[in-house]
C-alpha positions in Angstrom: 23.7 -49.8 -77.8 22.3 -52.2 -75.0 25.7 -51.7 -73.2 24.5 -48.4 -72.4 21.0 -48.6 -71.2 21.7 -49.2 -67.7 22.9 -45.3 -67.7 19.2 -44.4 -68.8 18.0 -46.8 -65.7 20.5 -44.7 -63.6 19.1 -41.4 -65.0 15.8 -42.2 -64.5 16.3 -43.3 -60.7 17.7 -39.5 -60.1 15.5 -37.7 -61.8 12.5 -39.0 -60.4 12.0 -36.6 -57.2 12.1 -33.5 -59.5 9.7 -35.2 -61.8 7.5 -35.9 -59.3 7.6 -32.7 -57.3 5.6 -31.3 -59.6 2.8 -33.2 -59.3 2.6 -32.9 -55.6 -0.2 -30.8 -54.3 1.4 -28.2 -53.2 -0.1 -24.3 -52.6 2.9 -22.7 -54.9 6.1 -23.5 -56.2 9.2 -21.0 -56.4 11.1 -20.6 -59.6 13.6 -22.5 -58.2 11.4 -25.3 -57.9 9.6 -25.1 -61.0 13.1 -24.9 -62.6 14.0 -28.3 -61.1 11.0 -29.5 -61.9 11.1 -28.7 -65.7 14.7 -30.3 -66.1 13.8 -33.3 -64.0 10.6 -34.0 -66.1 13.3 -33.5 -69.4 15.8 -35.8 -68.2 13.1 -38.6 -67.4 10.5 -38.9 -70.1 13.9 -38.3 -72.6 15.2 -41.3 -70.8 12.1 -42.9 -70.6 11.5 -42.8 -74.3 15.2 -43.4 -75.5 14.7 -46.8 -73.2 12.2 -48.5 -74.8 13.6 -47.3 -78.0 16.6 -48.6 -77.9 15.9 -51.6 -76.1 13.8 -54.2 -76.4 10.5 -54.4 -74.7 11.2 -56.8 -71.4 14.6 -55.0 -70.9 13.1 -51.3 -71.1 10.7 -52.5 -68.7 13.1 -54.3 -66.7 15.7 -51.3 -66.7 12.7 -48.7 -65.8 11.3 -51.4 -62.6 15.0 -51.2 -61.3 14.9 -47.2 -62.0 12.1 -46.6 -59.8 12.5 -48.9 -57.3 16.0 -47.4 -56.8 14.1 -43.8 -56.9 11.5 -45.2 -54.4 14.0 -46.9 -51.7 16.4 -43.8 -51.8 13.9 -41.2 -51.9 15.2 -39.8 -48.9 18.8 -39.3 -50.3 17.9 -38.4 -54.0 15.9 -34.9 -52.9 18.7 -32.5 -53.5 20.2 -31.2 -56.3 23.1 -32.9 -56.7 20.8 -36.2 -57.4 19.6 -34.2 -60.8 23.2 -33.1 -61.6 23.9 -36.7 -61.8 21.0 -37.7 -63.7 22.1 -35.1 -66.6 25.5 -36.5 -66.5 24.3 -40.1 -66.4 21.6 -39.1 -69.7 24.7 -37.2 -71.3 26.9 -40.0 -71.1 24.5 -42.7 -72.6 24.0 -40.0 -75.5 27.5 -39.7 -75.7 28.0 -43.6 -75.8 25.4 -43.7 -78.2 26.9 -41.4 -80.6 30.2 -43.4 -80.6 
């Protein structure tokens, strides 16, 4: 199971923008944003959860340090959509691993 973790670091990383777009103060947020949102706040406290889990204390928190400091230096580059479509695939393929 530890062989797979780093997908959960990966998936929390891309899914960090759309988790935290919702907690921006913002006046009003389209459906299209609060869509985003919704999945992006699934895909990281799943992943989030399923780390320290699975893993042992020092690793989860190891594994989520190098997930947000990848979310924090890439911010620029992980805003669009395509950054969530690979943080679904990344959490898919850990479950996936997992299963097998």
């Amino acid at each position: 199971m530890a062989t797979y973790l780093p997908f959960l670091c990966i998936a929390i990383a891309f899914s960090w923008p759309a988790f935290a777009s919702a907690y921006r103060q913002q006046d009003a947020l389209s459906r299209a944003e609060l869509a985003t949102a919704a999945i992006g706040s699934s895909i990281f406290l799943g992943a989030l959860a399923l780390l320290f889990v699975d893993g042992s204390l020092p690793v989860g928190l190891l594994l989520f340090a190098c997930g947000m400091a990848i979310a924090l230096l890439a911010r620029r580059w992980l805003m669009s959509r395509w950054s969530l479509l690979a943080a679904a695939t990344s959490f898919g393929s850990y479950l996936i691993g997992v299963a097998h």
